[in-house]
Biopython code that builds the backbone (N, CA, C, O; Angstrom):
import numpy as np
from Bio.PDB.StructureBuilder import StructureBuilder

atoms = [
    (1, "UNK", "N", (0.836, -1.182, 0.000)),
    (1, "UNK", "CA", (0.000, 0.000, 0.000)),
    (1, "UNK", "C", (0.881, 1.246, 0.000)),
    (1, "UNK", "O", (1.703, 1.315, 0.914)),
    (2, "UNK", "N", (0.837, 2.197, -0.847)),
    (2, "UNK", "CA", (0.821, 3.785, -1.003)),
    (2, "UNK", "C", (0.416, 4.143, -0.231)),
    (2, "UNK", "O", (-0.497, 3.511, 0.301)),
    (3, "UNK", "N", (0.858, 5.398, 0.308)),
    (3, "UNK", "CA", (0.143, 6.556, 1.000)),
    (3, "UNK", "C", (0.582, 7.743, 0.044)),
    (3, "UNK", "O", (1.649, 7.791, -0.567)),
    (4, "UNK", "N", (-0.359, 8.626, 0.023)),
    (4, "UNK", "CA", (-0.868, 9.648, -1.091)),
    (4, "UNK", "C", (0.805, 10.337, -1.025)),
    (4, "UNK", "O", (1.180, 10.923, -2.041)),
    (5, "UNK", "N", (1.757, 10.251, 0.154)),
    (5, "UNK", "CA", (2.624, 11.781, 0.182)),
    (5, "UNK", "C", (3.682, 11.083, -0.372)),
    (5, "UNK", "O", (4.287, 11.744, -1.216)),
    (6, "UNK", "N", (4.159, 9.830, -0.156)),
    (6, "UNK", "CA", (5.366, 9.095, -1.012)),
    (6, "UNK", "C", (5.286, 9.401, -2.578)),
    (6, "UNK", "O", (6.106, 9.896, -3.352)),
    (7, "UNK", "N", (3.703, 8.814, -2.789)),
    (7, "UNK", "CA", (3.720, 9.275, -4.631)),
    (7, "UNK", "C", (3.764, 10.331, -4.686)),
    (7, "UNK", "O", (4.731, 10.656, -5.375)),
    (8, "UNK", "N", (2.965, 11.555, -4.150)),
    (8, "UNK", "CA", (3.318, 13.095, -4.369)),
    (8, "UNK", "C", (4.729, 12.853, -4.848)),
    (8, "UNK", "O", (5.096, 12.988, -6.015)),
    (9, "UNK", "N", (5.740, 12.356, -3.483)),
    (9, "UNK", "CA", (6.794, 13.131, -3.364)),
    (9, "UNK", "C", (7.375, 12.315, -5.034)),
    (9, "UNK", "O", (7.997, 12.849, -5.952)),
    (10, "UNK", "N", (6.967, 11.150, -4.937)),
    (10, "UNK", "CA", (7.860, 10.375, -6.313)),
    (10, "UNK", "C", (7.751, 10.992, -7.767)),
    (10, "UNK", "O", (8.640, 10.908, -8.614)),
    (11, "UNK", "N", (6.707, 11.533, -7.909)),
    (11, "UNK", "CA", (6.125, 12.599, -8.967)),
    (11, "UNK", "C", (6.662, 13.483, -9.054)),
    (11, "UNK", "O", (7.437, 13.290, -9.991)),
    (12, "UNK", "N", (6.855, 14.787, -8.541)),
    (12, "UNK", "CA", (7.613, 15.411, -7.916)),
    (12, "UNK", "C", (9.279, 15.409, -7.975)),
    (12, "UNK", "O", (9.995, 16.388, -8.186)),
    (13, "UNK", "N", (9.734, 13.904, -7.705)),
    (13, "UNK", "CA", (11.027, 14.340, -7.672)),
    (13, "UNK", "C", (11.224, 13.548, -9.934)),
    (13, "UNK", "O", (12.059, 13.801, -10.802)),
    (14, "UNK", "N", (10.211, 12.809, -9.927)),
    (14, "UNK", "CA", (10.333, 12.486, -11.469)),
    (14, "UNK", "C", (10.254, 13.709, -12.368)),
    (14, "UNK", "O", (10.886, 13.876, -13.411)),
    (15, "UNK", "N", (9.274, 14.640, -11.738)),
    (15, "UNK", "CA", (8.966, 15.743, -12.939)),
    (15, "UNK", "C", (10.705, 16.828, -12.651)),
    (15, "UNK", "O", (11.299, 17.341, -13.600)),
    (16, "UNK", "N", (11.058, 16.910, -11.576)),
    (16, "UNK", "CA", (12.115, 17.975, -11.162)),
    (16, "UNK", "C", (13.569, 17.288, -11.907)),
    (16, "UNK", "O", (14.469, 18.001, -12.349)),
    (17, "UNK", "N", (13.596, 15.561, -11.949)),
    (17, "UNK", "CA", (14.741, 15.718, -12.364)),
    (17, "UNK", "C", (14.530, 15.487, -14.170)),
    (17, "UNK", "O", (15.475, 15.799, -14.895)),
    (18, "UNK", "N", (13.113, 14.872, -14.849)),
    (18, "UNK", "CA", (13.143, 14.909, -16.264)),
    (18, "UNK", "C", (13.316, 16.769, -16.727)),
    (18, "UNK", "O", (13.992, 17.163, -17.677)),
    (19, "UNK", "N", (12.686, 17.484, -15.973)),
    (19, "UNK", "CA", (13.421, 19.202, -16.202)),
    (19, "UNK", "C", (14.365, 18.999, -15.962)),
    (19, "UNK", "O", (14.929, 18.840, -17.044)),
    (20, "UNK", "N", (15.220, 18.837, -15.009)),
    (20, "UNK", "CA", (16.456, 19.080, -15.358)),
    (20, "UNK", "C", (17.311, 18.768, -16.269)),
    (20, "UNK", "O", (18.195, 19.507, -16.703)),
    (21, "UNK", "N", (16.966, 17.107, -16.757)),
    (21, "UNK", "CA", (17.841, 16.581, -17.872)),
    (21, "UNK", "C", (17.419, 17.366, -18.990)),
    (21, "UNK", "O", (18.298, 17.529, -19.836)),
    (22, "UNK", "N", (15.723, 18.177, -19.344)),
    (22, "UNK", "CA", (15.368, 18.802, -20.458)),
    (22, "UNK", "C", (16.221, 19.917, -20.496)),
    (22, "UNK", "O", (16.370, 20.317, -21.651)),
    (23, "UNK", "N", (17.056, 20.794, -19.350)),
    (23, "UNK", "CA", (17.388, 21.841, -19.750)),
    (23, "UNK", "C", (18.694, 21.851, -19.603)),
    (23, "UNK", "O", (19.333, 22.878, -19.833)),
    (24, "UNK", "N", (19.289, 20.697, -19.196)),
    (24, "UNK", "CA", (20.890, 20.100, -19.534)),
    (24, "UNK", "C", (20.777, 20.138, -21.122)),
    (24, "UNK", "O", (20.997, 21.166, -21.763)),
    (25, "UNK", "N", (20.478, 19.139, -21.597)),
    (25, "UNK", "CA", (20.224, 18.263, -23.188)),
    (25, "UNK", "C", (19.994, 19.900, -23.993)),
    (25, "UNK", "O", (20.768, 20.290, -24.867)),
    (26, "UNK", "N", (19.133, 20.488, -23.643)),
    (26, "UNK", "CA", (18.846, 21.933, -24.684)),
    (26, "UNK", "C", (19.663, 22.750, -24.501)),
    (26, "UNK", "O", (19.619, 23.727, -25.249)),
    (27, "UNK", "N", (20.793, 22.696, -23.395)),
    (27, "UNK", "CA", (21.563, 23.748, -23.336)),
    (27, "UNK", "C", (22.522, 23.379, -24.159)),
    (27, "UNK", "O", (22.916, 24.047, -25.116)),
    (28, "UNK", "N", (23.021, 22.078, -23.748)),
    (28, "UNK", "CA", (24.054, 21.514, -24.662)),
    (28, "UNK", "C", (23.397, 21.232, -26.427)),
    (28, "UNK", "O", (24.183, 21.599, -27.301)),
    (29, "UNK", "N", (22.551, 20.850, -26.738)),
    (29, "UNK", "CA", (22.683, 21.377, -28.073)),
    (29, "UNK", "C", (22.264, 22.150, -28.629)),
    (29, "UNK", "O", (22.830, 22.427, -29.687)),
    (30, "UNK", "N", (21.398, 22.703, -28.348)),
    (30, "UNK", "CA", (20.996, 24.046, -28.757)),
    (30, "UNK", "C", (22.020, 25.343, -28.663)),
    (30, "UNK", "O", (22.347, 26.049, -29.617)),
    (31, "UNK", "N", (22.471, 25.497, -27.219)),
    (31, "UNK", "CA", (23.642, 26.676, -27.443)),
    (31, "UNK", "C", (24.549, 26.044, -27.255)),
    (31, "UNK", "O", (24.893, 26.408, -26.130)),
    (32, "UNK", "N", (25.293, 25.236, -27.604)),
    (32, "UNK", "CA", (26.652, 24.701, -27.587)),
    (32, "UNK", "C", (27.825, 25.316, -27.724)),
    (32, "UNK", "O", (28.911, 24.968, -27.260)),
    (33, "UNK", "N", (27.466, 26.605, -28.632)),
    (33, "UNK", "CA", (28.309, 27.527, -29.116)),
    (33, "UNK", "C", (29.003, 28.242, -27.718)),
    (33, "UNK", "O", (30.200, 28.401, -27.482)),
    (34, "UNK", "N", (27.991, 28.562, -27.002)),
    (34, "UNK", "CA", (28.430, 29.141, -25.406)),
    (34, "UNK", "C", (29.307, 28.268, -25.307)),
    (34, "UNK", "O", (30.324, 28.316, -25.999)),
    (35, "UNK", "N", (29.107, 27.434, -24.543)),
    (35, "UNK", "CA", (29.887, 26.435, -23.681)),
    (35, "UNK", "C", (31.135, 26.527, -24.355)),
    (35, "UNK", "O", (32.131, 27.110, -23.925)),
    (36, "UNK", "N", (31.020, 25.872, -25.523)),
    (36, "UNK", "CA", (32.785, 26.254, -26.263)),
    (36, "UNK", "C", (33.358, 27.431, -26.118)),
    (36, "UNK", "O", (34.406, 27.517, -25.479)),
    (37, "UNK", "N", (32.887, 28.306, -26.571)),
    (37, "UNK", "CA", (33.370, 29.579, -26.039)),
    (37, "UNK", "C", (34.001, 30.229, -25.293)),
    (37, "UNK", "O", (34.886, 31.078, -25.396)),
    (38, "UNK", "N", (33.044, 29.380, -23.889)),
    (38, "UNK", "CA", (33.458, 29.666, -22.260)),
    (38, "UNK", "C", (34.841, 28.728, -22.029)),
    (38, "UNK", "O", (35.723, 28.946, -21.197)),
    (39, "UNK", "N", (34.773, 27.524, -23.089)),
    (39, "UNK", "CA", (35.598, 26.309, -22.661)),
    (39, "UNK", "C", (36.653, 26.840, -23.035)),
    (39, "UNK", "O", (37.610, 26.920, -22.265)),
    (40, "UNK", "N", (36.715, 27.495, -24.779)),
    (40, "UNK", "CA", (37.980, 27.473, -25.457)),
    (40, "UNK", "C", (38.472, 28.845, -24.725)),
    (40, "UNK", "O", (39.485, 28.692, -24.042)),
    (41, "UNK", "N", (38.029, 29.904, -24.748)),
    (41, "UNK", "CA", (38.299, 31.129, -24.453)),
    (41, "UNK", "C", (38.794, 31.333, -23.027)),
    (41, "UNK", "O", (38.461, 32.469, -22.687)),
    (42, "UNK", "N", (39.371, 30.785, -22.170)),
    (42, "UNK", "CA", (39.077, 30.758, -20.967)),
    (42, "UNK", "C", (40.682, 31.322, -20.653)),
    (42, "UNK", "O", (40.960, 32.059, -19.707)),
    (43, "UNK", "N", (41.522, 30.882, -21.514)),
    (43, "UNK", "CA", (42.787, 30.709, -21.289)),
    (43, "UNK", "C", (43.245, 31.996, -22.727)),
    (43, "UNK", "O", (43.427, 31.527, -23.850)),
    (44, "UNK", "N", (43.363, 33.330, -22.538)),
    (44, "UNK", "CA", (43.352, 33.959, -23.854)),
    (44, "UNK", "C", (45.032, 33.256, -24.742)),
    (44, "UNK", "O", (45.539, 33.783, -25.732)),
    (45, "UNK", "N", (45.439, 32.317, -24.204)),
    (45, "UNK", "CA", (46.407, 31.784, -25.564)),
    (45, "UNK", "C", (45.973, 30.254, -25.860)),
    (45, "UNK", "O", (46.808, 29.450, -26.275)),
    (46, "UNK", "N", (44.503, 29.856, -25.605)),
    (46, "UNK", "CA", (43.921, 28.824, -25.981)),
    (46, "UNK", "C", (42.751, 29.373, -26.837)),
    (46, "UNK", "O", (41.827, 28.587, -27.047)),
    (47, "UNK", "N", (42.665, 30.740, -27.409)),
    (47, "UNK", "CA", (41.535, 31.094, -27.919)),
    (47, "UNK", "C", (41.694, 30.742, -29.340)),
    (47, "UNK", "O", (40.601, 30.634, -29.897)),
    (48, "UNK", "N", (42.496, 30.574, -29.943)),
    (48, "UNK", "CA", (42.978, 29.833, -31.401)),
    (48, "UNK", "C", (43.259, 28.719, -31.258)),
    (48, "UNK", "O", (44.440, 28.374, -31.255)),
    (49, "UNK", "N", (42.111, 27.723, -31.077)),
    (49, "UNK", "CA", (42.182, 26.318, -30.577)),
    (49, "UNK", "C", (42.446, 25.700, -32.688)),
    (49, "UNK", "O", (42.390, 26.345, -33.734)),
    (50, "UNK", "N", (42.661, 24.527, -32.452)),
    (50, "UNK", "CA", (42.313, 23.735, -33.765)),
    (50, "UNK", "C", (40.824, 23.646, -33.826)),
    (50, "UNK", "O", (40.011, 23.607, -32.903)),
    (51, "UNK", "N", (40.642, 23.619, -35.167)),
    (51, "UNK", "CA", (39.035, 23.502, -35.629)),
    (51, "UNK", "C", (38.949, 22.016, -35.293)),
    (51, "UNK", "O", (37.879, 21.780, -34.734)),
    (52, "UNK", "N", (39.543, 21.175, -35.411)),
    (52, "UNK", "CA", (38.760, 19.359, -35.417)),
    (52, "UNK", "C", (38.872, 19.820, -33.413)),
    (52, "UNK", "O", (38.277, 19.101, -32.610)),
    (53, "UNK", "N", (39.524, 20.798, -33.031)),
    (53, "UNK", "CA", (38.984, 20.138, -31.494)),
    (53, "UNK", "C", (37.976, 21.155, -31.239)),
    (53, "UNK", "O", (38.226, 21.406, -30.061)),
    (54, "UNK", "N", (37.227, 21.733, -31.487)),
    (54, "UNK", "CA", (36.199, 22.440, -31.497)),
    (54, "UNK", "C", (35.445, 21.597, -31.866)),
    (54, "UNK", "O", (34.581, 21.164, -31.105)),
    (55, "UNK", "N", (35.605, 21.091, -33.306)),
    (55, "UNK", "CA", (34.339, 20.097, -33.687)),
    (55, "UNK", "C", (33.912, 18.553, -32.681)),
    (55, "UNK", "O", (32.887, 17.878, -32.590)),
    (56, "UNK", "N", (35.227, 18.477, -32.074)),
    (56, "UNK", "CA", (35.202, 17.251, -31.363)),
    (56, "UNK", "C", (34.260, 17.567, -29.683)),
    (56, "UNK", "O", (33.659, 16.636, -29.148)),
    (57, "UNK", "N", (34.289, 19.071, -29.019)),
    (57, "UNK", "CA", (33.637, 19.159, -28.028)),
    (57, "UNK", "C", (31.823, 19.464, -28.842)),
    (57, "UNK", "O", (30.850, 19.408, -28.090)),
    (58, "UNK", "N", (31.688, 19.662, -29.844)),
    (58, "UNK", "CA", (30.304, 19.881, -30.492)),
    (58, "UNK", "C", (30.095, 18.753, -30.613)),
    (58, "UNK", "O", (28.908, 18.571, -30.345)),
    (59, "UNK", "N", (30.867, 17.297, -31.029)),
    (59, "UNK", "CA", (30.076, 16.257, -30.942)),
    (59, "UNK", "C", (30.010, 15.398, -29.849)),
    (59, "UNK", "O", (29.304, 14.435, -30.150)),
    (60, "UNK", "N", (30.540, 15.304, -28.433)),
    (60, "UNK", "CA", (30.560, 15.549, -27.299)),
    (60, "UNK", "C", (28.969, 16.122, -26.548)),
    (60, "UNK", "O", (28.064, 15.639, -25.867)),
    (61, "UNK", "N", (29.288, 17.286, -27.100)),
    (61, "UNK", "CA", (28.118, 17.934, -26.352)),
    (61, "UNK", "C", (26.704, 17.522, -26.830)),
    (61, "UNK", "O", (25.803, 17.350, -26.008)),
    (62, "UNK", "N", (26.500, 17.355, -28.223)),
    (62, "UNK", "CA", (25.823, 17.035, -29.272)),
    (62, "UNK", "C", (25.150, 15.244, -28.360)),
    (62, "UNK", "O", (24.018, 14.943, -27.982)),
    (63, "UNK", "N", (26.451, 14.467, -28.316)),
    (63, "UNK", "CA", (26.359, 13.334, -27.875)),
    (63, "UNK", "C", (25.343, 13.546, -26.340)),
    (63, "UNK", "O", (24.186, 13.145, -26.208)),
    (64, "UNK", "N", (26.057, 14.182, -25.444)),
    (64, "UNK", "CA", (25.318, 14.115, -24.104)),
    (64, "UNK", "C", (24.053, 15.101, -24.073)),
    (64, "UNK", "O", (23.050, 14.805, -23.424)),
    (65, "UNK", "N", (24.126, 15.956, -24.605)),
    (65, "UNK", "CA", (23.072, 17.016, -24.732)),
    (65, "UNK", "C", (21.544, 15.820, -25.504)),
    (65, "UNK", "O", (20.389, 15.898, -25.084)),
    (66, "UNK", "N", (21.919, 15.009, -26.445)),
    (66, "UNK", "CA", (20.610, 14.223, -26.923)),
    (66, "UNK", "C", (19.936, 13.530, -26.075)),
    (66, "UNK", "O", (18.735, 13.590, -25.812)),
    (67, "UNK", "N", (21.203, 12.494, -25.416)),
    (67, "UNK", "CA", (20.840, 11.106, -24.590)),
    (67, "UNK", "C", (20.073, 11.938, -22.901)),
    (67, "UNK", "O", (19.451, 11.362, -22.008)),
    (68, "UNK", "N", (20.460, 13.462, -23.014)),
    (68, "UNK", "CA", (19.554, 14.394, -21.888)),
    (68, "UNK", "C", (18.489, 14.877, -22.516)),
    (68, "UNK", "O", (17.913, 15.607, -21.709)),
    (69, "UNK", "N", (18.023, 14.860, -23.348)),
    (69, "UNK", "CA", (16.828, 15.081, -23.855)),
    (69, "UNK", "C", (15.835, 13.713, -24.037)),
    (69, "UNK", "O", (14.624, 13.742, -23.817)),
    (70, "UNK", "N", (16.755, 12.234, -24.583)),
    (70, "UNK", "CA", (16.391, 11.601, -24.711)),
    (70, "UNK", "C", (15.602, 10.971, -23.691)),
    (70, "UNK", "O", (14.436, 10.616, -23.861)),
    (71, "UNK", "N", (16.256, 10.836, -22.631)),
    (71, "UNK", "CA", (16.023, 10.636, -20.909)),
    (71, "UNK", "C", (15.276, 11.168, -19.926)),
    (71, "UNK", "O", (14.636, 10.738, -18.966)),
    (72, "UNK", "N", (15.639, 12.731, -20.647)),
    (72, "UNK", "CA", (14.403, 13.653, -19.809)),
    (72, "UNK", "C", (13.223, 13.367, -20.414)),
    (72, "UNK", "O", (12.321, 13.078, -19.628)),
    (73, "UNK", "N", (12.821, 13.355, -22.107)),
    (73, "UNK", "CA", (11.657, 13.294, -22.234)),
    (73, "UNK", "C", (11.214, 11.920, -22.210)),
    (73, "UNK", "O", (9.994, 11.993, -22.350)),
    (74, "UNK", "N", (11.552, 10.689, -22.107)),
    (74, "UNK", "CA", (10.880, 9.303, -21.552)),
    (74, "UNK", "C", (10.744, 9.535, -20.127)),
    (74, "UNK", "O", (9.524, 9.472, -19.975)),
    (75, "UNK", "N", (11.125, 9.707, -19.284)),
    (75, "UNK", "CA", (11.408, 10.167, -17.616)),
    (75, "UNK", "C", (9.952, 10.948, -17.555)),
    (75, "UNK", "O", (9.074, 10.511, -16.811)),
    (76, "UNK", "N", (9.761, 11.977, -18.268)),
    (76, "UNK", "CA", (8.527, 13.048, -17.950)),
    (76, "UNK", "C", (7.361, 12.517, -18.504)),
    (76, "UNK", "O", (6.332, 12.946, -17.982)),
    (77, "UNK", "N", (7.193, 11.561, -19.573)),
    (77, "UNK", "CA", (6.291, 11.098, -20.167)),
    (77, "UNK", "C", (5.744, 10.042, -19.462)),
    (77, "UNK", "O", (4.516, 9.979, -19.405)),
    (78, "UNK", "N", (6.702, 8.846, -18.682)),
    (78, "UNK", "CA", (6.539, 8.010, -17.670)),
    (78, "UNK", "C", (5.990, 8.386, -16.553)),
    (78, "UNK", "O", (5.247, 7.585, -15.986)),
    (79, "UNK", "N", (6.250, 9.827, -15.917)),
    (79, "UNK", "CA", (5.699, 10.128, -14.487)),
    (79, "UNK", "C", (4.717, 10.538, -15.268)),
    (79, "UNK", "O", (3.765, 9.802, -15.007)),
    (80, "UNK", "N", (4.325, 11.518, -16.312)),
    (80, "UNK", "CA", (2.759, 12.218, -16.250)),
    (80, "UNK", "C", (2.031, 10.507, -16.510)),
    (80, "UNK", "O", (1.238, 9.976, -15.732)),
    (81, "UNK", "N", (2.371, 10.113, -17.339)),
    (81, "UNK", "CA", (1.415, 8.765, -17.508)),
    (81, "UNK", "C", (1.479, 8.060, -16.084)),
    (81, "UNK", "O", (0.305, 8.115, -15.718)),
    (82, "UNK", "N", (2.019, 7.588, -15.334)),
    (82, "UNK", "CA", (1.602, 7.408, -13.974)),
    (82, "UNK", "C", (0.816, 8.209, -13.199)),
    (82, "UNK", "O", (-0.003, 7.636, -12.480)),
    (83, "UNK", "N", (0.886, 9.678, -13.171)),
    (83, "UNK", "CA", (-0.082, 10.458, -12.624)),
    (83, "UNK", "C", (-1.228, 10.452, -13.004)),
    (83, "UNK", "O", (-2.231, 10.720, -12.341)),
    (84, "UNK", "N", (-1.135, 10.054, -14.432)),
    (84, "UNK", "CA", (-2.941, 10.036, -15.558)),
    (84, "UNK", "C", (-3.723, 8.658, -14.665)),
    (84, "UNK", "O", (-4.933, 8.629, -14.443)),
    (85, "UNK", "N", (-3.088, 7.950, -14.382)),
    (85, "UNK", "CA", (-3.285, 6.538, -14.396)),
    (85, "UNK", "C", (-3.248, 6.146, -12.874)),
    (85, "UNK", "O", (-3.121, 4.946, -12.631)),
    (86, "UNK", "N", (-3.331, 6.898, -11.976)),
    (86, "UNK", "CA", (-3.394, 6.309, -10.232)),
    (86, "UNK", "C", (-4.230, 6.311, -10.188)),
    (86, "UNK", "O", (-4.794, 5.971, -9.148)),
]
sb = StructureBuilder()
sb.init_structure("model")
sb.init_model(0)
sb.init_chain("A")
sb.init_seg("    ")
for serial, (resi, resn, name, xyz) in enumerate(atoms, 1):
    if name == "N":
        sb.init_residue(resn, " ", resi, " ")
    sb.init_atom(name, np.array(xyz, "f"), 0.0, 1.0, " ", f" {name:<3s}", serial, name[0])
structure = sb.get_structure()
């Protein structure tokens, strides 16, 4: 047996962390450009990096930024469909 405040809380912590992976995953591919930026630029005699290692943190980010979208949105789709369905 459930009691109503465990599922609250399980809902709750499902919806807080599929947002979070949604706005990991969109940060990383959507502005990716930042992050490199912040990454390459950080060091002003690393700001003329090689282009293949630029391209290599875009597919990196590209890589983890999806599988956080991918995750967040099965994760959020799983708790609302459990909430539809108690």
């Amino acid at each position: 047996m459930h009691d109503n405040s465990s599922s609250f809380w399980g809902y709750l912590t499902g919806i807080l962390t599929a947002s979070l992976l949604l706005f990991i995953g969109y940060f990383a591919v959507f502005k990716k450009q930042r992050f490199i930026d912040f990454y390459i630029s950080r060091d002003p005699s690393e700001r003329f990096k090689r282009i293949s290692e630029k391209s290599w943190y875009k597919l990196n980010l590209n890589i983890c930024g999806s599988a956080c979208l991918l995750v967040g949105t099965a994760l959020l789709i799983y708790t609302i469909s459990c909430v539809i369905n108690k």
